[in-house]
C-alpha positions as CSV (number, residue, x, y, z in Angstrom):
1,X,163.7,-7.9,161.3
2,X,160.9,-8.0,159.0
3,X,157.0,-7.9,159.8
4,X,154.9,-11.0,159.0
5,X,151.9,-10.7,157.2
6,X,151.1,-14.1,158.7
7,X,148.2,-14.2,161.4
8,X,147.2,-16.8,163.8
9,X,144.2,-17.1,165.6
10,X,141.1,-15.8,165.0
11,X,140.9,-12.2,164.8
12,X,137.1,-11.0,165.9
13,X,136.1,-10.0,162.3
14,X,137.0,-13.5,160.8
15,X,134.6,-14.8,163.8
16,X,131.6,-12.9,162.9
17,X,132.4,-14.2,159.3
18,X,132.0,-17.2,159.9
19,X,128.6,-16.9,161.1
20,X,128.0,-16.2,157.6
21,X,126.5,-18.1,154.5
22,X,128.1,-16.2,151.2
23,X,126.1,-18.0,148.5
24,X,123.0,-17.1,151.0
25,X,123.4,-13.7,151.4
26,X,124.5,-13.1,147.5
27,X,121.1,-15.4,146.6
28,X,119.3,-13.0,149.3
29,X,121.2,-9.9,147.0
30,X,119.9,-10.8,143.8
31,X,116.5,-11.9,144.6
32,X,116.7,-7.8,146.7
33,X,118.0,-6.4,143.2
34,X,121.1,-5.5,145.2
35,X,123.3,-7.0,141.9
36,X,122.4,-5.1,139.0
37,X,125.2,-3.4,137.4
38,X,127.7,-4.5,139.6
39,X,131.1,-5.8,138.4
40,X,133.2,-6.4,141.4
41,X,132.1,-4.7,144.3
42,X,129.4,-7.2,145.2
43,X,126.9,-7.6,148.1
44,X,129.2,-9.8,149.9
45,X,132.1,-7.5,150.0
46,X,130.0,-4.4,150.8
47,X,128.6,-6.6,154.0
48,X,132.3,-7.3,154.8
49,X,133.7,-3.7,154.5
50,X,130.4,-2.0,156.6
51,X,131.4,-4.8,159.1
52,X,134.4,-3.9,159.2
53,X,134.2,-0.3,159.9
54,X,131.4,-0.9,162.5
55,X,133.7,-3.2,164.8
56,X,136.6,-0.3,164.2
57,X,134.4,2.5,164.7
58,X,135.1,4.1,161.7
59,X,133.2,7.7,161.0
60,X,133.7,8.5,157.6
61,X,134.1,6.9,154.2
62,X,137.7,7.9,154.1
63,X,139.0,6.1,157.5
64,X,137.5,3.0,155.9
65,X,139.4,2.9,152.7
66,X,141.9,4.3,154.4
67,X,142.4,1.6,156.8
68,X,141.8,-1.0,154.1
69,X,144.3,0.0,152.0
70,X,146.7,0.3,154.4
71,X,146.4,-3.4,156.0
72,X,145.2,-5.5,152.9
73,X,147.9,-7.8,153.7
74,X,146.5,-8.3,157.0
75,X,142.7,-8.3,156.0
76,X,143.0,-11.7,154.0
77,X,140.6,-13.0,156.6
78,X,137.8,-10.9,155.6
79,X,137.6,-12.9,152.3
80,X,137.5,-9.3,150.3
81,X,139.3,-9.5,146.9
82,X,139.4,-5.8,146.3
83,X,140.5,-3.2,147.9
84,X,137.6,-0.6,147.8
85,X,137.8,3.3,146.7
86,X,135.9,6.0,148.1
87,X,134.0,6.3,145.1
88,X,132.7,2.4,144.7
89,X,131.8,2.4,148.4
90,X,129.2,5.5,148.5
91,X,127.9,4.4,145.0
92,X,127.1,1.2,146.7
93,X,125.9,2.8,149.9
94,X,123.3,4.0,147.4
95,X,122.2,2.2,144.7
96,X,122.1,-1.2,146.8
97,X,118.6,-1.5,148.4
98,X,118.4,-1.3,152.3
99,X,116.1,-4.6,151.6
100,X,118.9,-7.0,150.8
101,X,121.0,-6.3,154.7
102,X,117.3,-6.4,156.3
103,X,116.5,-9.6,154.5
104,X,120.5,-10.9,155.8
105,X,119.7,-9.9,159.7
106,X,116.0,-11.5,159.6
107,X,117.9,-15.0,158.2
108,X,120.9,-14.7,160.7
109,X,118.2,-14.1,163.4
110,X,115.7,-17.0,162.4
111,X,119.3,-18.9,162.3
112,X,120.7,-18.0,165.5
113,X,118.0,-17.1,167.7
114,X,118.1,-20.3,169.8
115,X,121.6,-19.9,170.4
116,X,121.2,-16.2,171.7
117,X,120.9,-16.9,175.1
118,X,122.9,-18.5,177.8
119,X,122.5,-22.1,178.8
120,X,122.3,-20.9,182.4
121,X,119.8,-18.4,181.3
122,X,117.6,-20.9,179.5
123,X,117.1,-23.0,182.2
124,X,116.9,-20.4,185.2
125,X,114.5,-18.0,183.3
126,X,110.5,-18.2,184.3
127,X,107.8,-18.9,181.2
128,X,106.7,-15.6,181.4
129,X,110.1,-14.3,180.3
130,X,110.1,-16.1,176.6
131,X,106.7,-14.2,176.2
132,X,108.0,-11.0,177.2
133,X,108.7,-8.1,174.3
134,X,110.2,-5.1,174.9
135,X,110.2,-2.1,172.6
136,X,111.5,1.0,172.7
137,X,113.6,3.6,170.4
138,X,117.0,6.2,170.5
139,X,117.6,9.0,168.2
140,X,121.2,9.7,167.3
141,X,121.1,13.4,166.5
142,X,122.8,15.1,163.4
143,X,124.3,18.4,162.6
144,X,120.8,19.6,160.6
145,X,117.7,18.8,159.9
146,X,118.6,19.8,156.1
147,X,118.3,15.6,155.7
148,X,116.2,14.5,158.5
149,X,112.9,16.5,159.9
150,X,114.1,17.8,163.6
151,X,112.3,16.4,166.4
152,X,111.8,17.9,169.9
153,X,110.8,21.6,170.9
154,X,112.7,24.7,169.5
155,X,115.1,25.9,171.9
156,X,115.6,29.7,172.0
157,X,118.2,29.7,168.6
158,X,114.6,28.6,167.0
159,X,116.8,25.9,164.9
160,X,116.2,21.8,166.1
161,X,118.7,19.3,164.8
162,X,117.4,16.9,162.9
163,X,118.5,13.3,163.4
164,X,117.6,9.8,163.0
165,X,115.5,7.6,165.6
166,X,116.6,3.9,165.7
167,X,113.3,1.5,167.0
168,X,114.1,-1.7,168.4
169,X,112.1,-4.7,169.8
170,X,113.6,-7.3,171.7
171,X,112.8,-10.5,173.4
172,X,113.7,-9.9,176.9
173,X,115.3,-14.1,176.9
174,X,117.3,-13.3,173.7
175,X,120.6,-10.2,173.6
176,X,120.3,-9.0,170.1
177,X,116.6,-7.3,168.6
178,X,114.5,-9.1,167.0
179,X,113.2,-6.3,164.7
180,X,115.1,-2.9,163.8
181,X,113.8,0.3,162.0
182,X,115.7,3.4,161.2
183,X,113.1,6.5,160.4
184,X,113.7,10.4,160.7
185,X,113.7,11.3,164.7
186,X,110.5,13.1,163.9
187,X,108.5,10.0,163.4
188,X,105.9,8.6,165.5
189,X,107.0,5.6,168.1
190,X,103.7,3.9,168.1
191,X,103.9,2.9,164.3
192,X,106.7,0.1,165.4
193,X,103.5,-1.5,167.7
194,X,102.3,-4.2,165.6
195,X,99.2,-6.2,167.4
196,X,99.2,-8.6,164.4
197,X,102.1,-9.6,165.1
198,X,101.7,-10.6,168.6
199,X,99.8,-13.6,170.0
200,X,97.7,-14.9,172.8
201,X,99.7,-14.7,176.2
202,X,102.4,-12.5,174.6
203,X,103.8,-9.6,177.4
204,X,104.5,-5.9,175.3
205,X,106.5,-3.8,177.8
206,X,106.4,0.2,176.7
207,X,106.5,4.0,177.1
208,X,103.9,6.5,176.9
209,X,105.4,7.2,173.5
210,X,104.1,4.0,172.1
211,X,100.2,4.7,173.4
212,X,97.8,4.6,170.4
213,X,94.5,3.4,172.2
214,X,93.3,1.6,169.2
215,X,95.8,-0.4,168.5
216,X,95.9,-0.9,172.9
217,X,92.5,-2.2,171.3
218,X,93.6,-5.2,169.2
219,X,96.0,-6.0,171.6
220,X,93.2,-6.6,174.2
221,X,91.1,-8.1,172.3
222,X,94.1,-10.6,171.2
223,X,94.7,-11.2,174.4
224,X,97.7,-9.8,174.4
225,X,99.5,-8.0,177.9
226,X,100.5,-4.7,177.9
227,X,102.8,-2.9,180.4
228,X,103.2,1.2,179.9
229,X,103.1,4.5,181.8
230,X,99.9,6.2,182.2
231,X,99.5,10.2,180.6
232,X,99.7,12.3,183.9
C-alpha cells in the first residue's frame, strides 16, 4: 500500500505560519536591505526554513537540508518553493542583515501582544503586574572563545570557553519577551537597562549584574521602581 503525501490537519509549523504576513515581512526585508542579490532564496523562505529547524531542533546546517530534502512532499505547508542547499542557506545566514528578523519579532509582538496572555489571567492579575518588567540574561556556552570573548574566571586549564549571552526583558502579564539581544557572554548585563525607555510607575525587577548606579539614577528620578540584590 502506497504512502500519501496528503496531510490533514494542521501540523504545528503551518500554525505558526499563519501568524504570519508575507508581503509584510518581505516589505520589512527590503526596506532592511535583506533583498539585494537574491534570486530565489528570499527573506520569506529563509524565515520559513530557520523556523523550521528551530521547532525540530536541528544542530547543524546539514540536518536541515537534510530533512528538507527528504520530506519536500510533506513540507507543502511551509509555503517554501525551493528546496534549499547547504551552500544557499549559510550564504544567507550571512549576507542577510540580523535587522530584517528583529524588525519581524518587534511587528509580530506590537501585533500579538494583547493576545499573549490568558483571559483568566487578564482579569485575575493585580495593576501592578502589567507595570512589572523583568530582565535578566543566559549564556549558552561554545567550544572556544576563538569567535566569542570567554566570560567567567579561568579554571586551572587557564582556557575559558567563550560563548554567547542571550538578554531578555519580559512583561511579567505577557509569555514571550518583549525585547531580545544576543552579544558575546563577555559583555556587560547592565547595558540591556534602558531608563528611557521606562515610564512613571513602571516596576524593573533585577540582579546585581544589572546595578549601574547612574543609570539606578534616571530611573529614580523617572519615578521608576526598582527591585535588585544588594553587593554583600
Amino acid at each position: 500500500m502506497g504512502k500519501s503525501s496528503h496531510f490533514s490537519g494542521q501540523p504545528l509549523c503551518s500554525q505558526i505560519i499563519k501568524l504570519l504576513d508575507k508581503s509584510k515581512i518581505q516589505k520589512i526585508s527590503r526596506e532592511c536591505g535583506g533583498e539585494r542579490y537574491i534570486k530565489r532564496f528570499d527573506s520569506w523562505t529563509h524565515l520559513v526554513v530557520m523556523l523550521y529547524a528551530v521547532i525540530m531542533r536541528f544542530d547543524s546546517l546539514r540536518e536541515i537540508t537534510a530533512s528538507l530534502q527528504a520530506e519536500s512532499r510533506k513540507l507543502h505547508h511551509l509555503g517554501i518553493s525551493m528546496m534549499t542547499s547547504r551552500s544557499t542557506l549559510s550564504d544567507a545566514n550571512r549576507r542577510r542583515p540580523e535587522s530584517v528578523f528583529e524588525s519581524v519579532y518587534r511587528d509580530l509582538y506590537a501585533t500579538y501582544r494583547t493576545r499573549l496572555s490568558s483571559d483568566s489571567r487578564i482579569h485575575k492579575e493585580p495593576k501592578w503586574m502589567k507595570k512589572l518588567q523583568i530582565i535578566d540574561s543566559t549564556t549558552i556556552s561554545l567550544f572556544s572563545n576563538l569567535l566569542f570573548k570567554g566570560v567567567g574566571r579561568h579554571p586551572k586549564s587557564g582556557k575559558k570557553k567563550g560563548g554567547i549571552k542571550v538578554h531578555t526583558v519580559i512583561h511579567a502579564n505577557e509569555g514571550v519577551p518583549c525585547d531580545i539581544k544576543f552579544t558575546s557572554a563577555a559583555t556587560n548585563d547592565s547595558f540591556m537597562l534602558k531608563p528611557a525607555n521606562l515610564n512613571k510607575g513602571d516596576i524593573m525587577a533585577m540582579d546585581r549584574a544589572y546595578i549601574d548606579y547612574e543609570k539606578l539614577e534616571q530611573m529614580t528620578q523617572r519615578e521608576v521602581i526598582y527591585v535588585t540584590k544588594m553587593y554583600n
